[in-house]
C-alpha positions as CSV (number, residue, x, y, z in Angstrom):
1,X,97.8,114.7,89.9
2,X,98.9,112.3,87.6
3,X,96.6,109.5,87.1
4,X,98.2,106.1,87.8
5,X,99.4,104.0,84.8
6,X,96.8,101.2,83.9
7,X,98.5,98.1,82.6
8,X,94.9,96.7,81.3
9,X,94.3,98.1,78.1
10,X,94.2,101.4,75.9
11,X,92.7,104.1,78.0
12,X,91.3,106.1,75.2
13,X,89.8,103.4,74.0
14,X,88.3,102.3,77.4
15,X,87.1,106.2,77.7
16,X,85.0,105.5,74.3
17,X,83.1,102.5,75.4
18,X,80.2,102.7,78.0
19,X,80.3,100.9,81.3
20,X,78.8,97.8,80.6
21,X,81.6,97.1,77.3
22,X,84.5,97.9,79.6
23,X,83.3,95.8,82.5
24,X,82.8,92.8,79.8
25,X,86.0,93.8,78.4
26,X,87.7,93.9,81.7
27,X,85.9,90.5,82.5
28,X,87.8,88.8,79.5
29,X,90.4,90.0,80.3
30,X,90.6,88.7,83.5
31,X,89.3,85.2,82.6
32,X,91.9,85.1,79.7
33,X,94.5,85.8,82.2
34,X,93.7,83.3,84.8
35,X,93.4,80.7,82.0
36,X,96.7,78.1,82.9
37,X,98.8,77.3,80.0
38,X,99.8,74.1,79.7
39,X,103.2,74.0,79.6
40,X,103.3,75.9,83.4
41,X,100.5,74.2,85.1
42,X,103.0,71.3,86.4
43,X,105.8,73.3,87.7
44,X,103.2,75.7,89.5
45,X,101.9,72.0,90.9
46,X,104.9,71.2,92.3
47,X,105.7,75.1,93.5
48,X,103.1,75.1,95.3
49,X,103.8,71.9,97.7
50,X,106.8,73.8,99.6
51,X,104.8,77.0,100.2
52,X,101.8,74.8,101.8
53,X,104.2,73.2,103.6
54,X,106.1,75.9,105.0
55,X,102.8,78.1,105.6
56,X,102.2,75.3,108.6
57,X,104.5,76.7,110.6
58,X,104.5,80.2,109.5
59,X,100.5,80.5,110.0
60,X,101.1,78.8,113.3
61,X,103.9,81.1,114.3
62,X,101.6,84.5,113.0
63,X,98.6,83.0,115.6
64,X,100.5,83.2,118.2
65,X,102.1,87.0,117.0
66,X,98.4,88.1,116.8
67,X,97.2,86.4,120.0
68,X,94.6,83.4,118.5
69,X,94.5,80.3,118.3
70,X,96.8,78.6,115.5
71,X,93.6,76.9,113.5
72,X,92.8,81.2,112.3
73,X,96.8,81.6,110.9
74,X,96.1,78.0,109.0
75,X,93.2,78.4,107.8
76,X,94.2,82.2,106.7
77,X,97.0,80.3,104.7
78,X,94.8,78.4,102.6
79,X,91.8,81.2,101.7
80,X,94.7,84.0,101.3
81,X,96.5,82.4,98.7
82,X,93.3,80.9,96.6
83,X,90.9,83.8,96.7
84,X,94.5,86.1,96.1
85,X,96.1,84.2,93.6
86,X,92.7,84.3,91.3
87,X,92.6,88.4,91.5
88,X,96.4,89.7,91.9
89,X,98.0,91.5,88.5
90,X,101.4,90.4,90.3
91,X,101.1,86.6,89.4
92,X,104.1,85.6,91.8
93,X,103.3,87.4,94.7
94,X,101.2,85.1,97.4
95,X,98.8,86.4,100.0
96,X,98.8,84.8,103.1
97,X,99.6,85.2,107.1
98,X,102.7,88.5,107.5
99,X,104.2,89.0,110.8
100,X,103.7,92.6,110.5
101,X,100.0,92.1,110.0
102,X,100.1,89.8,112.8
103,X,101.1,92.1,115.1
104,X,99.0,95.0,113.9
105,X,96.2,92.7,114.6
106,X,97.6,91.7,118.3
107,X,98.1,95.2,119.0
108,X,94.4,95.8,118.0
109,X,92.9,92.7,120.1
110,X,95.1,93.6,122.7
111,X,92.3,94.4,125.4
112,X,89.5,92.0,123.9
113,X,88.9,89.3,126.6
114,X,90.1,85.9,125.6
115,X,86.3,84.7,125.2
116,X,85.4,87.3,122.3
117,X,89.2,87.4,120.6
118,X,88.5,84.7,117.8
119,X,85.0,86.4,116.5
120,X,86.5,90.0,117.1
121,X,89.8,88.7,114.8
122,X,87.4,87.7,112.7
123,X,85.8,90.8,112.2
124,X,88.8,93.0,112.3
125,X,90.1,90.6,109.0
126,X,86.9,90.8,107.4
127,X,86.7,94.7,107.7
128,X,90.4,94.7,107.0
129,X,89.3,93.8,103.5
130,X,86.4,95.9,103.3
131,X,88.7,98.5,103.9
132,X,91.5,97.8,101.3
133,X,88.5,96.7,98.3
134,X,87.2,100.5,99.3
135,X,90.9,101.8,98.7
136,X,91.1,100.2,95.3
137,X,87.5,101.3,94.1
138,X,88.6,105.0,95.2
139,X,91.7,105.3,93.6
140,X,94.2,105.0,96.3
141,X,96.4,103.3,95.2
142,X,98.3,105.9,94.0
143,X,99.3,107.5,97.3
144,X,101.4,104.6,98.0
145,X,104.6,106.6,96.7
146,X,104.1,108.8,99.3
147,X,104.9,106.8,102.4
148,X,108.8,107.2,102.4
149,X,111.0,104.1,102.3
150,X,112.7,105.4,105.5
151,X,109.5,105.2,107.4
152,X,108.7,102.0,106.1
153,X,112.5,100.3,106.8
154,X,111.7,101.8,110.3
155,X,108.8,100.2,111.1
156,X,109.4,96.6,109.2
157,X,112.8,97.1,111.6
158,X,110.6,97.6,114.8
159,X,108.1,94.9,114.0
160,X,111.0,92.5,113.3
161,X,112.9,93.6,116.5
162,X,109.7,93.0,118.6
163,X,109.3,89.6,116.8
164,X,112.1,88.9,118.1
165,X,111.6,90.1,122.1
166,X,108.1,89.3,122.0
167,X,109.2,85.0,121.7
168,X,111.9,85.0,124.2
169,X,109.4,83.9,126.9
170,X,107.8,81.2,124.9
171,X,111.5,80.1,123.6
172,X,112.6,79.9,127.2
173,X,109.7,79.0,128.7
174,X,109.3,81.8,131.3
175,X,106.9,84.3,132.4
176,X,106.8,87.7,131.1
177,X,104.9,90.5,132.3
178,X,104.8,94.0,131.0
179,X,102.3,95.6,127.8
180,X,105.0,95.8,124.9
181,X,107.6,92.8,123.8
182,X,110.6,95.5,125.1
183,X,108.9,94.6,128.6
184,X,108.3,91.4,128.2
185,X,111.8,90.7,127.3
186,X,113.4,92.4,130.5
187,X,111.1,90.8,132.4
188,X,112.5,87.4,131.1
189,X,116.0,88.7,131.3
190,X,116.0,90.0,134.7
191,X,113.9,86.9,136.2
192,X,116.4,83.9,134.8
193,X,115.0,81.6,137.7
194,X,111.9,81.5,136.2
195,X,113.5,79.9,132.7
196,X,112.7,76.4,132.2
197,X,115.6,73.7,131.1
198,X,113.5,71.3,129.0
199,X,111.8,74.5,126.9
200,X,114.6,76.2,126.2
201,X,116.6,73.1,124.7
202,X,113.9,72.2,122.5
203,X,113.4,75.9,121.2
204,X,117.7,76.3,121.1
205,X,117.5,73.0,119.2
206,X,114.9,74.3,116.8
207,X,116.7,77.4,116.3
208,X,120.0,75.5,115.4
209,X,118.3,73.4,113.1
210,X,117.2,76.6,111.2
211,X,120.1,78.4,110.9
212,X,122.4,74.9,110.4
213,X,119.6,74.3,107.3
214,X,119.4,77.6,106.1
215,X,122.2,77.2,103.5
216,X,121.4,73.7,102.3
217,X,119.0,72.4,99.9
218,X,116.8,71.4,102.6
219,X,116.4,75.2,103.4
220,X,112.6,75.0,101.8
221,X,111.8,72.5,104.3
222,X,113.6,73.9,107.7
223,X,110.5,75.1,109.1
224,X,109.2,71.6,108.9
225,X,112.3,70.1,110.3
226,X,112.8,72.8,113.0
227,X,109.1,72.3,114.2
228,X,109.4,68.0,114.0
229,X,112.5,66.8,115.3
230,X,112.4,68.9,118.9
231,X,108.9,67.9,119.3
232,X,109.4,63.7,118.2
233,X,112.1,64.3,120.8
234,X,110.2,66.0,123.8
235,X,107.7,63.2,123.1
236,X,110.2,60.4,123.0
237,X,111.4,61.2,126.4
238,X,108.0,61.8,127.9
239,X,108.4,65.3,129.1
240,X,104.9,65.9,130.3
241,X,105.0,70.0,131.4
242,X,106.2,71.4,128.3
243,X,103.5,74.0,126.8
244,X,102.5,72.4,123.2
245,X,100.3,74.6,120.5
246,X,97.2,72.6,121.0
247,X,97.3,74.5,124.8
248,X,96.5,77.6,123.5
249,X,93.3,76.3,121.6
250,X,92.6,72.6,120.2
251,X,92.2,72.6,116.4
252,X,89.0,71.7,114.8
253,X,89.6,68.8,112.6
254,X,88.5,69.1,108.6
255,X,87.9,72.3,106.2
256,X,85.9,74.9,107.8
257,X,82.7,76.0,106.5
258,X,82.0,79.7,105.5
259,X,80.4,81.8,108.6
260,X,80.1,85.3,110.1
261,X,81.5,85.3,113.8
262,X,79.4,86.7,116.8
263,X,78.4,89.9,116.6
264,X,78.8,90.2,120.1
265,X,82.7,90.8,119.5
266,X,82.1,93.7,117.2
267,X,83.3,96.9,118.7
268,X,84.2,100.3,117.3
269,X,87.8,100.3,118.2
270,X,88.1,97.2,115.9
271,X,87.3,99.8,112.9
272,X,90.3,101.7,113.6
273,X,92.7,98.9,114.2
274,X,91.6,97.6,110.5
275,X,92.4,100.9,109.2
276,X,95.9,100.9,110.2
277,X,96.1,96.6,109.7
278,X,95.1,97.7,106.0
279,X,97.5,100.2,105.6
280,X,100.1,98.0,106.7
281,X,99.1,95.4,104.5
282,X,98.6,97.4,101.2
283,X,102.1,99.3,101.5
284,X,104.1,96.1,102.1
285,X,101.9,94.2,99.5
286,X,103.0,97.3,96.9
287,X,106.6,96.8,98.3
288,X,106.6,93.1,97.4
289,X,105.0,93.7,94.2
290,X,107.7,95.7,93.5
291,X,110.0,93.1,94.2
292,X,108.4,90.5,92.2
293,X,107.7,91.9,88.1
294,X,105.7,89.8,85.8
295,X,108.0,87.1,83.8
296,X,106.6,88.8,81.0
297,X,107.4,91.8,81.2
298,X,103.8,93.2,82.3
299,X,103.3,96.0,84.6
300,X,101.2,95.3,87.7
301,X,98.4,97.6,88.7
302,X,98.5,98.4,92.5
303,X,95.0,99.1,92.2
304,X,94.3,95.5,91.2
305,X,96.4,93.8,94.1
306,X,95.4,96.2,96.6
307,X,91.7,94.2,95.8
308,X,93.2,91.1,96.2
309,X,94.6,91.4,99.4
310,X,91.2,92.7,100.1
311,X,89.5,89.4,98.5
312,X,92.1,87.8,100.3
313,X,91.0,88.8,103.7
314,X,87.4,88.3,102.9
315,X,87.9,84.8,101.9
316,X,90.1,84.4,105.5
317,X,87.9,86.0,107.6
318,X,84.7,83.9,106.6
319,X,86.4,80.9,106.5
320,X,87.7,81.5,109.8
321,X,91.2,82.8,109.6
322,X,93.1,86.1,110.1
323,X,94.4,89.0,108.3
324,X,96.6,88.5,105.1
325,X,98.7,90.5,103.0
326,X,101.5,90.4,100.2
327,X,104.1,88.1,102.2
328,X,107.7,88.3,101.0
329,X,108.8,85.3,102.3
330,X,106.3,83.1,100.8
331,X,106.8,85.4,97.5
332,X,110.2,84.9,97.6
333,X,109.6,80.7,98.3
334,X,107.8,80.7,95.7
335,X,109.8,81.6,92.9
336,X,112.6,79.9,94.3
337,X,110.3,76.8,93.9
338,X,109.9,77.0,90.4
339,X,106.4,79.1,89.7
340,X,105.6,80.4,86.3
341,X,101.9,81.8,87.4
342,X,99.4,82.5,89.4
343,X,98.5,79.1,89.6
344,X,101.4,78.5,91.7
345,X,99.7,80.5,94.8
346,X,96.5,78.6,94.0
347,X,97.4,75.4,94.2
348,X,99.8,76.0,97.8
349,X,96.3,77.0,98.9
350,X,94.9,73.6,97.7
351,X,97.6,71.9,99.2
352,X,97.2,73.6,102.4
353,X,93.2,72.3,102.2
354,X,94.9,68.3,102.1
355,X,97.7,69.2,104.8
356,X,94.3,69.9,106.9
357,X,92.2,67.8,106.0
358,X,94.7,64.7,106.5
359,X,97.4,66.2,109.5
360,X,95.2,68.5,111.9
361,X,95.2,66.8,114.4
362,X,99.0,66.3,114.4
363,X,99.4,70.1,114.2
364,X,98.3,70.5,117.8
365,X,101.3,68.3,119.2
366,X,103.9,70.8,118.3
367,X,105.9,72.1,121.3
368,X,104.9,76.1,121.4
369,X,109.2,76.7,121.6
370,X,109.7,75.6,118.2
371,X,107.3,78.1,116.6
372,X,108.8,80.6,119.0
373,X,112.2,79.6,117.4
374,X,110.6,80.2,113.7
375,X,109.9,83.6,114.6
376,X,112.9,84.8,116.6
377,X,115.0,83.2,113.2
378,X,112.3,84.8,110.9
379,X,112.6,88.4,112.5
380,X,116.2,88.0,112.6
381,X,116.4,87.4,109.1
382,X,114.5,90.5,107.9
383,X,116.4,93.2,109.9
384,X,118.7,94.7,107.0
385,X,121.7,96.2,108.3
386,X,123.2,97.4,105.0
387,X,119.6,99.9,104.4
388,X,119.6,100.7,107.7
389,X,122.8,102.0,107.3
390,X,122.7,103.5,104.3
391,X,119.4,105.3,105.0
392,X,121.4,106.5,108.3
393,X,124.0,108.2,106.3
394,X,121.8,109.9,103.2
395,X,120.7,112.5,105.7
396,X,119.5,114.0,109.1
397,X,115.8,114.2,108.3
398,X,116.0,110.3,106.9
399,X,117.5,109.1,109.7
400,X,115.8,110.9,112.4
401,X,112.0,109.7,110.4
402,X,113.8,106.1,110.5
403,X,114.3,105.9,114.0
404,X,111.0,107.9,115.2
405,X,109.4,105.2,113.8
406,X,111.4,102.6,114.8
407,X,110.9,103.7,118.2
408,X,107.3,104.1,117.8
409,X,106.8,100.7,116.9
410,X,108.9,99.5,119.9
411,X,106.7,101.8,122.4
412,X,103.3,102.0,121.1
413,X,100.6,99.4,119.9
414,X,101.0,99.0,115.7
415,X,98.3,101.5,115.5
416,X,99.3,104.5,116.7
417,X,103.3,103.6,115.3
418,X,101.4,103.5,111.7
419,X,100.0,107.2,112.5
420,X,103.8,108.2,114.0
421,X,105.3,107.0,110.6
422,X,102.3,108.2,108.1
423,X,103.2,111.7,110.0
424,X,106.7,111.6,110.0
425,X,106.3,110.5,106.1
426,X,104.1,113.9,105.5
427,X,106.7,115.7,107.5
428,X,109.7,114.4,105.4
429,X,107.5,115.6,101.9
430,X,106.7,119.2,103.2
431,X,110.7,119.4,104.3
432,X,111.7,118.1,100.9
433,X,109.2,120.2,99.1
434,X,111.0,123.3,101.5
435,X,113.8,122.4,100.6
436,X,114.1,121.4,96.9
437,X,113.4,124.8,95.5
438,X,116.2,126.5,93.7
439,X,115.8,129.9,91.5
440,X,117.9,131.1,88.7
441,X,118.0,133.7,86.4
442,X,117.5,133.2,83.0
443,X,120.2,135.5,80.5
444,X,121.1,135.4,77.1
445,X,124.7,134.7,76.5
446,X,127.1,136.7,73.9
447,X,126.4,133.9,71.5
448,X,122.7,134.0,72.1
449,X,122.5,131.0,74.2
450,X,120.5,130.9,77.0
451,X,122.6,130.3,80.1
452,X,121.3,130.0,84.1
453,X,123.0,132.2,86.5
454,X,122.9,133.2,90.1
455,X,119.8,135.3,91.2
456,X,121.1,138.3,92.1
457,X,120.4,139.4,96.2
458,X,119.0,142.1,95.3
459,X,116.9,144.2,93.0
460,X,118.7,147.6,91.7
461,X,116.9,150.4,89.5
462,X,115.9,149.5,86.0
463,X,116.5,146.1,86.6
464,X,114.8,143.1,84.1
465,X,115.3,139.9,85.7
466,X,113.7,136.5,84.5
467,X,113.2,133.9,87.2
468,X,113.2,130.0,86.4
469,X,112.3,128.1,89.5
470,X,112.9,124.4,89.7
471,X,110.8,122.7,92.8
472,X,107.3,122.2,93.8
473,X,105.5,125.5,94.7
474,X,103.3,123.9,96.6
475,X,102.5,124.3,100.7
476,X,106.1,124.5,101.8
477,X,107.5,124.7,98.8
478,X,105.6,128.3,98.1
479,X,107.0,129.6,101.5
480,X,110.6,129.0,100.7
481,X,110.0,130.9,97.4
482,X,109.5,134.0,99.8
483,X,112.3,133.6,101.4
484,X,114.5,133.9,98.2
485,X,112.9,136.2,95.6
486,X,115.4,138.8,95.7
487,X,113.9,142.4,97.2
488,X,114.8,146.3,96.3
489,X,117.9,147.4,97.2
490,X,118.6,150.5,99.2
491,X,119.4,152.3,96.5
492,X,116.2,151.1,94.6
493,X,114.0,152.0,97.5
494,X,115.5,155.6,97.4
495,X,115.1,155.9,93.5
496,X,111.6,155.1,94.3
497,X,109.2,158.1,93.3
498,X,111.5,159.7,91.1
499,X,110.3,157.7,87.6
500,X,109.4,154.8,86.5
501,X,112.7,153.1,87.5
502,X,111.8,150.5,89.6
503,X,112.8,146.8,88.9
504,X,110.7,144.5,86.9
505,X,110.2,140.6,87.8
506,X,109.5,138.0,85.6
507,X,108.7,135.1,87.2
508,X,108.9,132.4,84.6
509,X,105.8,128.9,85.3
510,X,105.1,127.0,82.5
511,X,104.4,123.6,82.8
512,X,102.9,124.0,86.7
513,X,99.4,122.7,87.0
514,X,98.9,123.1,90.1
515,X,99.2,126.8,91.8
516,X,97.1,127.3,95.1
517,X,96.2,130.0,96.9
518,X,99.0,129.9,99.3
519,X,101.4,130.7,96.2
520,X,98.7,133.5,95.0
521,X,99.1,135.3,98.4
522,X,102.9,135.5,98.3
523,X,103.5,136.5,95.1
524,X,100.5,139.1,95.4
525,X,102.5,140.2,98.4
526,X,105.4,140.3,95.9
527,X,103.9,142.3,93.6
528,X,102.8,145.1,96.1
529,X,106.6,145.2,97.4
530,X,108.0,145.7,93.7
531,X,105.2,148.4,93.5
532,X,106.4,150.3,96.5
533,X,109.5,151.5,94.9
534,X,107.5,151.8,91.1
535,X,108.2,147.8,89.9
536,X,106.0,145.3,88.6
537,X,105.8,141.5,89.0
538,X,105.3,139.2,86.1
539,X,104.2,135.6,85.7
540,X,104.9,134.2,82.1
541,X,104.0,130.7,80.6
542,X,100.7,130.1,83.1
543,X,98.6,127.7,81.9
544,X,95.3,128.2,80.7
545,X,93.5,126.4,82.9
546,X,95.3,127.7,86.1
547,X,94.0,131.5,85.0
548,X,90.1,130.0,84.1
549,X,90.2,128.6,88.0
550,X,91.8,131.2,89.6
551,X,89.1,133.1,88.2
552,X,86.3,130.5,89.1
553,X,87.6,130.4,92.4
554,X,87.3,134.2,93.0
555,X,91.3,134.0,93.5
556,X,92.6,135.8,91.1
557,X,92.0,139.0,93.8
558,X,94.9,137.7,95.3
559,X,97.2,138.6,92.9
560,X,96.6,142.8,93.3
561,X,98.3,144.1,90.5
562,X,100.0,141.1,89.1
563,X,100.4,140.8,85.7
564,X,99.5,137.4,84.1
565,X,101.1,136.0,80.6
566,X,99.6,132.7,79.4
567,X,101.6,130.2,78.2
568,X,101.1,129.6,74.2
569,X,102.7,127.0,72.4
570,X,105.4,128.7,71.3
571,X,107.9,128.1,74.3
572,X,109.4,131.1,75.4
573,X,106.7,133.4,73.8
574,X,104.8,134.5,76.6
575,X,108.2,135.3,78.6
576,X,109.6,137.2,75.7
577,X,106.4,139.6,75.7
578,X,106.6,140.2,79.1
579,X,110.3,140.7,78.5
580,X,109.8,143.1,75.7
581,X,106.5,145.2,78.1
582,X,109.2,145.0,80.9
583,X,111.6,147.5,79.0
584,X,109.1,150.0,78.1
585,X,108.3,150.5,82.2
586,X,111.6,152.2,82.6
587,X,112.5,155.4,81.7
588,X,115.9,154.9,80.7
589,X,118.8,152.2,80.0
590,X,121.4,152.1,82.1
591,X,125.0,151.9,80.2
592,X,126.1,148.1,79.8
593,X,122.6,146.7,80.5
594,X,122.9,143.0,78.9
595,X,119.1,142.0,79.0
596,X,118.9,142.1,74.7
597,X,117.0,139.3,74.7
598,X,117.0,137.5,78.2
599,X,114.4,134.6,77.4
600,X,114.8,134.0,73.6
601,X,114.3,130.1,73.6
């Protein structure tokens, strides 16, 4: 496999040093880079004040998606960002509280009792980190690319669409009953008596505000405003039974110090939902990285931010908050804001640290409706109806992997949706692999120009024929082969035994690294239906290396009577040989045979 591009140096020259240079090199590196430049430092000041400000509400509104008390989303939105912003290779992108993590972490703490959910959210963010600094260390990073973009739209679609239906009880004010937010929402619909008046002005009225704001220079601030003015209001009138955020858990006043929760809370099932909470995490974090390039031109190194969305959620879990991840709204906020660096993230951390210290207790006063409106606008806002439709139309298999896991995510907690779309994204490369194979023959044109032509259907007496095959021969890939190589005709089969005029197949691979042993047993099974009627089978252009393993391996037993050409570096060579060994097989020519020189390149 192709190792992953590094954006931090020469890697020959990093291959010559021992470990203990490159780590100080690296270290320099790093420090170099988090040096602020002068001329940045006070527009990243000033950047930073909106995102603190915004990440009130929105670590607020991702408590109550994940189940906890509001003081773990706040106090995730001031470690994500600081122990994030000093590590990420994208400088732009800021770690903090995602709604999809959120609810992968809900979904996980779903059947914890109320007493142990804070330690065991605590736990399931600090493993959650463990888990993605392990991915970086190993190399993972690279198998990002394989998780289709119509899995992912489906499942950022389902968690948005179950933001959505999961808040109508808490905008309304009404009891819900049911396990996922598809139940709880026709619960609420079909029990309107149960909808209460006072609630469900003050969330309409915060929803208004948010979509009246959204297009007006104010838009940085219409959290703020959406969460203030329906509460100053309820409070003004002296509405006394409307459910306020300090009733789902009273927040602790100041900067909490570092800790490690109970261990009482620590369960095995809490492993498993970090695996898939990190997954989620690291594939949208790669997504907005992708969406937010260096100003200067810089590549980022997934394997560098997939550890600082695992510092990230280190730093929030000791200090008390909840999972973290590459967020695209705050990433998006704050470039809009004016950032040049990674300071910017750093300091809406800092800020974050003086919104506590100074306004905690305030926090605790907001009426729950508002932040239920902040979440019903936010998942609104990220369904995209112009890629859902487009990934609809580019084909069956997309659309039907799009909607599995949409559905998934609607039916199933976030765990087991992550296994139905890290399947269906498997499923989708083995079709494509299937499927993307095309053969050609290879012929030499009057004017001695190589030219690609239709592989004939079958394979007639004295026959030479070249075979160029575009697609991976891997898995699937190897299985459609054997569907198309072309057999013996009838007339080849009953020429068979009467000289050597059976057909001879050269199958052209150079440039393929990687052959396994599913490909060795169906082109040795190949070979011994060519030698039925008195052919042969070629492979031309193998690489070295392929013949020293298949030899290592003990497969090259596979390949029966198979005749291997390895590739030199003359292109063409080793195709021309077996070419030129091809014709002296047959006995005869037959008259207008136009295989002169079928692979001279």
């Amino acid at each position: 496999m192709t190792a992953e591009p590094d954006p931090d140096g020469d890697a020959l020259a990093r291959i010559s040093r021992g470990p203990a240079e490159r780590s100080r090199a690296l270290m320099a590196r790093w420090v170099g880079d988090l040096k602020p430049e002068r001329g940045q430092l006070r527009s990243d000041l000033v950047a930073g004040l909106p995102g603190a400000i915004s990440s009130v509400p929105d670590g607020m509104a991702s408590s109550v998606l994940a189940g906890v008390g509001p003081a773990h989303g706040l106090y995730a939105s001031f470690a994500g960002p600081i122990a994030g912003g000093l590590s990420s290779s994208t400088r732009l992108m800021v770690i903090t509280t995602t709604s999809a993590a959120a609810l992968a972490a809900g979904s996980t703490l779903a059947d914890v009792p109320a007493a142990d959910r804070s330690d065991a959210m605590l736990w399931l963010t600090l493993m959650a980190g463990g888990l993605m600094v392990l991915a970086a260390v190993a190399g993972l990073a690279r198998y990002i690319r394989f998780v289709s973009y119509s899995v992912m739209l489906g499942f950022l679609t389902g968690v948005a669409v179950n933001m959505v239906l999961g808040q109508l009880s808490d905008l309304l004010g009404a009891e819900n009953d049911g396990g996922v937010a598809v139940q709880k929402a026709w619960y609420v619909v079909t029990h309107p008596s149960g909808i209460d008046p006072v609630t469900t002005a003050a969330g309409l009225s915060a929803l208004a505000v948010l979509v009246v704001l959204a297009r007006t220079r104010l838009a940085v601030f219409s959290s703020l405003v959406a969460l203030l003015v329906p509460t100053v209001v309820v409070w003004l009138a002296g509405v006394d039974d409307v459910t306020l955020v300090k009733d789902n858990g009273e927040l602790p006043h100041g900067i909490p110090l570092p800790g490690v929760p109970s261990f009482d809370a620590f369960s095995l099932d809490l492993v498993v939902g970090a695996l898939a909470v990190a997954a989620i995490v690291l594939v949208q974090g790669a997504g907005v990285a992708e969406a937010m390039p260096n100003s200067d031109g810089s590549r980022s190194s997934t394997r560098r931010d997939f550890t600082a969305q695992g510092l990230g959620n280190l730093a929030s879990g000791l200090f008390g908050g909840q999972v973290v991840g590459g967020s695209v709204g705050q990433s998006a906020l704050n470039v809009t804001a004016g950032a040049r660096s990674r300071w910017a993230a750093i300091f809406s951390g800092i800020w974050m640290l003086a919104i506590l210290l100074a306004f905690s207790g305030l926090v605790g006063e907001v009426v729950m409706a508002t932040l239920a409106a902040v979440l019903v606008y936010a998942g609104w806002g990220t369904i995209r109806p112009r890629e859902i439709w487009a990934v609809a139309r580019a084909g069956a298999i997309p659309a039907i992997a799009m909607t599995g896991t949409f559905l998934a995510v609607l039916v199933l907690p976030v765990a087991e949706a992550v296994g139905v779309g890290v399947v269906a994204s498997l499923v989708m490369q083995l079709n494509q692999e299937s499927l993307d194979i095309r053969l050609v023959r290879l012929r030499v044109d009057s004017e001695g120009r190589l030219v690609e032509q239709p592989l004939p259907e079958e394979l007639g007496p004295f026959d030479v024929v070249v075979i160029d095959v575009y697609g991976s021969l891997f898995f699937a890939g190897t299985r459609t082969l054997q569907r198309r190589l072309p057999p013996p005709s009838a007339t080849t089969r009953a020429a068979a035994g009467t000289g050597r005029s059976g057909p001879v197949v050269v199958l052209r691979l150079r440039g393929r690294t990687t052959l396994g042993a599913t490909f060795l047993k169906v082109v040795g099974d190949y070979a011994h239906q060519l030698a039925a009627v008195g052919g042969e089978l070629y492979l031309s252009g193998v690489d070295h290396r392929l013949v020293r393993r298949w030899d290592d391996d003990g497969l090259s037993a596979s390949l029966g009577n198979v005749r291997v050409f390895e590739a030199t570096p003359v292109v063409g060579e080793s195709t021309r040989i077996a070419v030129e060994l091809g014709r002296t097989h047959r006995v005869s020519v037959r008259d207008g045979d136009d295989l002169d020189d079928p692979d001279a390149q």
